[in-house]
KOLGU-936815 format. One record per residue (C-alpha): residue number from 1; residue in three letters; x, y, z. Coordinates in steps of 0.05 Angstrom, whole numbers, plus 5000, padded with zeros to 4 digits. Each point is the difference from the previous one (the first is absolute). Layout:
! KOLGU-936815
{NUM, 'ALA', {X, Y, Z}}
...
END
This chain:
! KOLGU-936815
{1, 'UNK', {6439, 3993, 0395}}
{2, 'UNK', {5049, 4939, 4983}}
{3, 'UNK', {4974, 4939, 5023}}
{4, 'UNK', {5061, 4979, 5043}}
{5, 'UNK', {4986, 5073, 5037}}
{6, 'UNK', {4929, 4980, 5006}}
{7, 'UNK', {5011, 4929, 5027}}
{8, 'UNK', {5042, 5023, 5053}}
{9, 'UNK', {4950, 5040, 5032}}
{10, 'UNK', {4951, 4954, 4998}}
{11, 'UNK', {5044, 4947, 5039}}
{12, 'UNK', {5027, 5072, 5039}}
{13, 'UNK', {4927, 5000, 5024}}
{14, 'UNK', {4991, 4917, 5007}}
{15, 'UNK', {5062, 5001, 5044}}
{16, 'UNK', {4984, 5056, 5045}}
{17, 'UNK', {4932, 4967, 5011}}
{18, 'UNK', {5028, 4934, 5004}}
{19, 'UNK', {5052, 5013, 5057}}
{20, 'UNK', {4937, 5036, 5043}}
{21, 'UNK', {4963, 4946, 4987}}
{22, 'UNK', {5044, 4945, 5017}}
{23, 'UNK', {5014, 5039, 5062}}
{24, 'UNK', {4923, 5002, 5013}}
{25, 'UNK', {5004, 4922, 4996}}
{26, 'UNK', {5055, 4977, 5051}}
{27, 'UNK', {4968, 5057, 5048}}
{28, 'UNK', {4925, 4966, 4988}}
{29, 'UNK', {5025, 4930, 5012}}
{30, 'UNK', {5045, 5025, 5064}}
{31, 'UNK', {4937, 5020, 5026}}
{32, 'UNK', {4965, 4950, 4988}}
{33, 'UNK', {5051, 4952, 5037}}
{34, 'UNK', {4985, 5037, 5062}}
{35, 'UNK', {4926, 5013, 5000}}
{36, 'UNK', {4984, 4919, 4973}}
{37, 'UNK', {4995, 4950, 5049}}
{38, 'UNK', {5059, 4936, 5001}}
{39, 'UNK', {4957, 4959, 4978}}
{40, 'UNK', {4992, 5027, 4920}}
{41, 'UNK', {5056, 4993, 4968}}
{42, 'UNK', {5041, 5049, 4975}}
{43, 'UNK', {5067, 5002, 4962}}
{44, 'UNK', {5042, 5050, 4961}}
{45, 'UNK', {4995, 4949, 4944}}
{46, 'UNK', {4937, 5023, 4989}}
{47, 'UNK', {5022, 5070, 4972}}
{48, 'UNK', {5054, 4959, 4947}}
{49, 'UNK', {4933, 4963, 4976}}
{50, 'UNK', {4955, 5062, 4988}}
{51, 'UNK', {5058, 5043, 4968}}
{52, 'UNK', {5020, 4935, 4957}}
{53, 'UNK', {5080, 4995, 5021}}
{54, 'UNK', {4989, 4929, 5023}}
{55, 'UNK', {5046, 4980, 4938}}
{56, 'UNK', {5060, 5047, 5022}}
{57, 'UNK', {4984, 4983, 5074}}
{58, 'UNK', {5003, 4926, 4986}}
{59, 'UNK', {5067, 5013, 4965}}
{60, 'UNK', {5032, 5049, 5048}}
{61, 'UNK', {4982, 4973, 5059}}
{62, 'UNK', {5000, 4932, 5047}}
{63, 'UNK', {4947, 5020, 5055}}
{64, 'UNK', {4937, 5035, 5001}}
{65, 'UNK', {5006, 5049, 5055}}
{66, 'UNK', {4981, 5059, 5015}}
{67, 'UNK', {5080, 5029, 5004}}
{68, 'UNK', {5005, 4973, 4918}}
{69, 'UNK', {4917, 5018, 4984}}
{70, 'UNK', {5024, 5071, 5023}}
{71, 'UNK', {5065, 5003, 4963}}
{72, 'UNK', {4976, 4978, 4937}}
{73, 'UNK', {4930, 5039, 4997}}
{74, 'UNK', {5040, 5070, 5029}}
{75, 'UNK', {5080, 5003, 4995}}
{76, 'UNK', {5022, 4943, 4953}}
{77, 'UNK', {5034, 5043, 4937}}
{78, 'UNK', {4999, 4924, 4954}}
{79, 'UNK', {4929, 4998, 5006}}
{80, 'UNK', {4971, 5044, 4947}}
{81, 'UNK', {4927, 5011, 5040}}
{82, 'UNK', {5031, 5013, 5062}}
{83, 'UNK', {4991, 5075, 5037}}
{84, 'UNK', {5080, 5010, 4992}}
{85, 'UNK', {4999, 4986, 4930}}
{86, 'UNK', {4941, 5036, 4977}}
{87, 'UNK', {5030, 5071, 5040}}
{88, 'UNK', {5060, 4990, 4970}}
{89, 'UNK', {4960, 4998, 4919}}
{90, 'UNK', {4970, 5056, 5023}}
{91, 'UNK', {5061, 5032, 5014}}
{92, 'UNK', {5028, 4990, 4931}}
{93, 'UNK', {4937, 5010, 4970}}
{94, 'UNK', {5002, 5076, 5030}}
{95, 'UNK', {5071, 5014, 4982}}
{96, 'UNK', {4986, 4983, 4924}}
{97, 'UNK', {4946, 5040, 4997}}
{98, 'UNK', {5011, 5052, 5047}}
{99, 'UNK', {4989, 5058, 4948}}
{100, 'UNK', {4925, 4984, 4992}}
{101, 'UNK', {4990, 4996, 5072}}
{102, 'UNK', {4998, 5058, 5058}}
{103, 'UNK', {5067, 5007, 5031}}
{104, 'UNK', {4977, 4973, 5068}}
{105, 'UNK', {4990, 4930, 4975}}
{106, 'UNK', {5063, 4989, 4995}}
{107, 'UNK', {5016, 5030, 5069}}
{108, 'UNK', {4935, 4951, 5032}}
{109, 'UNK', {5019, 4939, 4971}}
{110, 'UNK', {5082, 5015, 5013}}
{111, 'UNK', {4989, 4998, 5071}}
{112, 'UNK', {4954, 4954, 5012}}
{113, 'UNK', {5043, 4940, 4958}}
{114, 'UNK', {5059, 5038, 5051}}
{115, 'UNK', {4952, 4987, 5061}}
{116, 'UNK', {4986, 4930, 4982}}
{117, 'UNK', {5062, 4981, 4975}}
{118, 'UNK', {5030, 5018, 5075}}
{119, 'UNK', {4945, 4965, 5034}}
{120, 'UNK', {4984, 4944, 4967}}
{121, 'UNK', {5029, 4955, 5043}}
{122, 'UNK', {4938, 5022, 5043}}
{123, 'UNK', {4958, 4952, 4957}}
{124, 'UNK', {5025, 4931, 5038}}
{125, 'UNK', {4983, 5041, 5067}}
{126, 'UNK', {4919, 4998, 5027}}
{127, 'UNK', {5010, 5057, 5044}}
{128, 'UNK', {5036, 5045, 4941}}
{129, 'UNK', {4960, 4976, 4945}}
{130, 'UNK', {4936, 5032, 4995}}
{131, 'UNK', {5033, 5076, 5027}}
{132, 'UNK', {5036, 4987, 4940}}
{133, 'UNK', {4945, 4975, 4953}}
{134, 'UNK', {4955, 5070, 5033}}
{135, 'UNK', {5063, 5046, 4965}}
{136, 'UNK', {4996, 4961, 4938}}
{137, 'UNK', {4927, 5012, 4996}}
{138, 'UNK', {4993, 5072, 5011}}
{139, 'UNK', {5065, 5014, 4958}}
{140, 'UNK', {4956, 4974, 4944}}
{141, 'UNK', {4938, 5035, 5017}}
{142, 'UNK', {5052, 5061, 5000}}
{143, 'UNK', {5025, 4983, 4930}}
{144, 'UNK', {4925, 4986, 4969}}
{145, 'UNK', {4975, 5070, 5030}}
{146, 'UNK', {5056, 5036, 4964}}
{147, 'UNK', {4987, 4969, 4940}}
{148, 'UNK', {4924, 5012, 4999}}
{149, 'UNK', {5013, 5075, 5022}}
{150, 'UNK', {5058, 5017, 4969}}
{151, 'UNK', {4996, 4984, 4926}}
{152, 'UNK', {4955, 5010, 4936}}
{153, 'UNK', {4950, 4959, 4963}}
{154, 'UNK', {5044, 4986, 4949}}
{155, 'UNK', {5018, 4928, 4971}}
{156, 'UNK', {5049, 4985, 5061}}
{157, 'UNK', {4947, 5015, 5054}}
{158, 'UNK', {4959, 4953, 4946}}
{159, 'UNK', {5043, 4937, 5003}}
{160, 'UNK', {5028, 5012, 5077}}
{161, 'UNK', {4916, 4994, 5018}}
{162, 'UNK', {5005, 4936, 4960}}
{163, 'UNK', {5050, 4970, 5033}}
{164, 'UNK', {4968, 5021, 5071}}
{165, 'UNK', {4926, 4975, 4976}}
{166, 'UNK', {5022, 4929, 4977}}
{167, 'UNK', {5059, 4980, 5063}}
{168, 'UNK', {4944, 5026, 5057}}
{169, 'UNK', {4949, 4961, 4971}}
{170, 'UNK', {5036, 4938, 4994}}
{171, 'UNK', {5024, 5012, 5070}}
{172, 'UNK', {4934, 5008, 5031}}
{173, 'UNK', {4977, 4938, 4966}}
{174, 'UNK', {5063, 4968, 5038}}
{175, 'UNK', {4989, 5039, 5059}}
{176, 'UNK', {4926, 4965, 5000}}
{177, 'UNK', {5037, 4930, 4982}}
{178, 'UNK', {5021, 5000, 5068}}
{179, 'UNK', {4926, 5005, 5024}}
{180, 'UNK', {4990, 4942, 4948}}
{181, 'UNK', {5059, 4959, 5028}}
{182, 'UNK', {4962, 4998, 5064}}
{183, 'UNK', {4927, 4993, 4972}}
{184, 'UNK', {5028, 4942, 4955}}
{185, 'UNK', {5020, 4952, 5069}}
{186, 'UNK', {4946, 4954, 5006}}
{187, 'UNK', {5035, 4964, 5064}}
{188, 'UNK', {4989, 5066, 5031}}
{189, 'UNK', {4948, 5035, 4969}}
{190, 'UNK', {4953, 5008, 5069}}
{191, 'UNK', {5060, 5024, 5038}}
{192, 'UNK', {5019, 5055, 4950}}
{193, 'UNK', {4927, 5026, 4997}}
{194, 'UNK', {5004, 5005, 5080}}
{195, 'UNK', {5050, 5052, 4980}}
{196, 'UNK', {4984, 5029, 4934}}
{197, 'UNK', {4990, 5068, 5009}}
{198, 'UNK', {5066, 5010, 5038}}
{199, 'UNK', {5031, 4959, 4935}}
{200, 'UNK', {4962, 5047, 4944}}
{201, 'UNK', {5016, 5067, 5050}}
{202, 'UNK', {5067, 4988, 4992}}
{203, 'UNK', {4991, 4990, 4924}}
{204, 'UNK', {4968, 5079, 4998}}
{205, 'UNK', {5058, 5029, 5031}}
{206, 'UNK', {5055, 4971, 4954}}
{207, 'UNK', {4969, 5038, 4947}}
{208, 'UNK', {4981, 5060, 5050}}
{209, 'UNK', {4921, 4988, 4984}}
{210, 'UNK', {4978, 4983, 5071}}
{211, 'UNK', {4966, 5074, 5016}}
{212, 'UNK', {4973, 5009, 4932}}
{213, 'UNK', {4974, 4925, 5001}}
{214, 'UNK', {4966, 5025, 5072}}
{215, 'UNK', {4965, 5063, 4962}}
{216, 'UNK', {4986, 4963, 4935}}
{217, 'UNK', {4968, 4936, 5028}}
{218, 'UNK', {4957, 4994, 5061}}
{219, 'UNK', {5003, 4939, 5025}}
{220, 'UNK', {5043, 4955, 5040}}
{221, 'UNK', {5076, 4973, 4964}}
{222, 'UNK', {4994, 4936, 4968}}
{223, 'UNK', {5026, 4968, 4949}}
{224, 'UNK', {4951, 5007, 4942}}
{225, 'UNK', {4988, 5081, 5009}}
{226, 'UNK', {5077, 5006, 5006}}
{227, 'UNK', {5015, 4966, 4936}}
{228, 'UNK', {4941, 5036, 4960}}
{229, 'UNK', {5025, 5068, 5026}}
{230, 'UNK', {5071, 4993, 4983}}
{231, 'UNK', {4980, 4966, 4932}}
{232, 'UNK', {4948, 5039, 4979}}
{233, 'UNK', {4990, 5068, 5030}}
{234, 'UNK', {5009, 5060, 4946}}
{235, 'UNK', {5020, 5054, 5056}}
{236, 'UNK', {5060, 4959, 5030}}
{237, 'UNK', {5065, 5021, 4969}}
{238, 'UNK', {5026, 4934, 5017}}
{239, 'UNK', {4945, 4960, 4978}}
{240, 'UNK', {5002, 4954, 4936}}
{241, 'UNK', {4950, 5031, 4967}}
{242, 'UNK', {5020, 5066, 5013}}
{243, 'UNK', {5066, 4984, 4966}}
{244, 'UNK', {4970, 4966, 4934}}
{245, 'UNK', {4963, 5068, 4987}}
{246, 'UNK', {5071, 5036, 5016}}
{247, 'UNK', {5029, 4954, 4948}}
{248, 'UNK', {4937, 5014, 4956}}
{249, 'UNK', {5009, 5076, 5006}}
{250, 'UNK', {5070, 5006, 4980}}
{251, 'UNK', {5003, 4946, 4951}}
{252, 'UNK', {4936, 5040, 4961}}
{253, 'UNK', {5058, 5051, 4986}}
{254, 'UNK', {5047, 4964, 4974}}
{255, 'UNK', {5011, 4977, 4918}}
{256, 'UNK', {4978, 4919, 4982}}
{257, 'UNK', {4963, 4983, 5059}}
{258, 'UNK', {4940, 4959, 4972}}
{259, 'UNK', {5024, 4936, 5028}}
{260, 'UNK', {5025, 5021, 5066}}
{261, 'UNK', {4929, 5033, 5011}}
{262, 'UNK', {4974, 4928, 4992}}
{263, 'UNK', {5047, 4966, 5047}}
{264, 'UNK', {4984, 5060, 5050}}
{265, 'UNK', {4920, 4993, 4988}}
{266, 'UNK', {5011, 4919, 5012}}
{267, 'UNK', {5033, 5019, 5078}}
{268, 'UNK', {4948, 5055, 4999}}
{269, 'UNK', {4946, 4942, 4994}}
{270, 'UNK', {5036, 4941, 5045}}
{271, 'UNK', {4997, 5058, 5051}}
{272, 'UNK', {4922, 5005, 4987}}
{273, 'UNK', {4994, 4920, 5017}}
{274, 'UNK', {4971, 4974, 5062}}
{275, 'UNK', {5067, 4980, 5044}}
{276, 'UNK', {4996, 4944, 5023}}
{277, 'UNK', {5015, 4981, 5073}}
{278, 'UNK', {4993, 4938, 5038}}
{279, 'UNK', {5037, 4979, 5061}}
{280, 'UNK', {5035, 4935, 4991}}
{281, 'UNK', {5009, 5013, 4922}}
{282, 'UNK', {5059, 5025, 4957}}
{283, 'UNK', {4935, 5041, 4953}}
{284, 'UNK', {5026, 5062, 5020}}
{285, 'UNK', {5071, 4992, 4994}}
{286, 'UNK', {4988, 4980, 4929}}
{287, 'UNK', {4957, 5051, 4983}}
{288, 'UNK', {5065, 5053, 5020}}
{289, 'UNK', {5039, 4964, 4953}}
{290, 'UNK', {4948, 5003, 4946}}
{291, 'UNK', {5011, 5080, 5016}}
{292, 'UNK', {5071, 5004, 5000}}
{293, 'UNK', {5008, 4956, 4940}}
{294, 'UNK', {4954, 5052, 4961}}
{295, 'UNK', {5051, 5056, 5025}}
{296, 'UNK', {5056, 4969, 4977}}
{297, 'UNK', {4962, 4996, 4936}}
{298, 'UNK', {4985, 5077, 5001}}
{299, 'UNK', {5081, 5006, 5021}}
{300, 'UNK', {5023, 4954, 4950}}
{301, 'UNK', {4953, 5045, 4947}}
{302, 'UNK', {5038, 5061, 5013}}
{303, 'UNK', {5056, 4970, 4976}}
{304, 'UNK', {4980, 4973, 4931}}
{305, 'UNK', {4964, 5067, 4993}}
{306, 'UNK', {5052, 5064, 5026}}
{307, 'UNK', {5063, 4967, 5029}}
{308, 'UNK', {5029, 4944, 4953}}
{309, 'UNK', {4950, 4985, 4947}}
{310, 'UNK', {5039, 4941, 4979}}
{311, 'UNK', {5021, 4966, 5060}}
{312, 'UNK', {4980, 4930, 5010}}
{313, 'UNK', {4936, 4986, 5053}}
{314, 'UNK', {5057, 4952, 5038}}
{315, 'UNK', {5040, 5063, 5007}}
{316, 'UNK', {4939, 5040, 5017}}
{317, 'UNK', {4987, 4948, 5055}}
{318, 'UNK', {5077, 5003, 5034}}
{319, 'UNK', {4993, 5071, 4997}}
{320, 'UNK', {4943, 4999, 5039}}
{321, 'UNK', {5029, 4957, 5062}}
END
């Protein structure tokens, strides 16, 4: 496979799982805005922190509410992370390669930049949003579940799981930096305990783990148990270990892999640490940058190994915004 065929599935793959996920996120945090009391403070902003737009933000906009915070995270085509840009990649990325792919992708993906292209104005509106976010979710489930039955076990199923193993683990770990955006307030640290488990509830069900969290771990929600289960559990799908040994798996059959194996078995053991959490303190929000630096180290490998052997690690880095 040429490597320009093989890097656009893998971002094929980050970009489908991207735009879920970032769907996932504005429908957590809406949530969480009604089931938190007044008195913890929430903002949109947050959400341009964790997914690290605050430069474009800063740039592109004058106030931080939660009309702009929507905009730029969901509709805003200038900003490259946002959920409008990264469906229409995808897009492109499925018409160039539509000859290695089945012939539904194309149809999936077609209609659902269509839908949101019509509707996106339903991202400034609360009562519109999150119907909207709900079709944008299951059109990717739709999408991933065509792929996984549908196709092969051949070298483009190879680097499509790639790029679905490394975007939903960095995601959950940003999913879980909301969590830590709360845990890290020390002015209100005995307030937000008073409501964790509604806080780390709401966390399970933007990644659709709240049932199998109920069956997999008997006790009560709290912070702590959430954050091991979504970190470290080998039976969730969307767990991060779960998707370092996906990563593992496919990158064992693939040529010159010696050094992304290391970077992989250095997640592999930050996973295996103790995680720290401590209300009041900013521990475990650094800790889930420690985890999605040493992705972006594992991304940043691919390149230098299949996609563009000579590119520069500042390119590498752009790439990977």
């Amino acid at each position: 496979m040429l490597s320009r065929v093989a890097e656009r599935l893998y971002w094929l793959a980050r970009y489908i799982e991207r735009i879920e996920n970032t769907a996932r996120l504005a429908q957590v945090h809406s949530q969480l805005m009604l089931d938190m009391p007044k008195s913890v403070k929430l903002s949109w902003h947050t959400l341009i922190e964790i997914t690290n737009n605050e430069d474009f933000f800063d740039e592109h906009y004058d106030a931080k509410t939660e009309k702009n915070c929507c905009w730029a995270l969901l509709g805003d085509r200038d900003n490259s992370a946002s959920l409008m840009s990264s469906l229409w990649w995808a897009r492109e990325n499925v018409r160039t390669t539509r000859d290695t792919l089945p012939r539904e992708t194309w149809i999936y993906i077609n209609e659902l930049y269509l839908l949101v292209n019509e509707k996106q104005e339903d991202f400034y509106v609360r009562s519109k949003r999150n119907t909207l976010l709900e079709q944008i979710i299951r059109s990717c489930q739709a999408i991933a579940g065509m792929l996984d039955g549908t196709m092969s076990l051949n070298t483009t199923f190879q680097f499509l799981q790639l790029g679905t193993a490394i975007e939903r683990a960095d995601m959950t770990s940003r999913l879980l930096d909301v969590g830590a955006f709360f845990v890290a307030q020390e002015t209100e640290a005995q307030e937000i305990k008073q409501f964790e488990s509604i806080l780390w509830a709401n966390i399970l069900k933007s990644v659709s783990a709240y049932f199998m969290y109920r069956q997999a771990v008997h006790m009560d929600i709290n912070g702590k148990s959430v954050i091991r289960y979504l970190v470290n559990d080998p039976a969730l799908f969307r767990s991060i270990k779960h998707c370092a040994t996906m990563m593992q798996t496919q990158v064992n059959t693939l040529p010159n892999t010696l050094e992304i194996n290391e970077s992989i078995s250095e997640l592999q053991a930050l996973i295996e640490k103790k995680i720290p959490f401590e209300l009041g303190s900013p521990v475990l929000h650094n800790y889930l940058d420690d985890v999605q630096m040493q992705l972006s180290k594992v991304h940043n490998q691919f390149y230098s190994t299949w996609f563009h052997p000579s590119i520069s690690q500042e390119t590498m880095q752009q790439q990977s915004q």
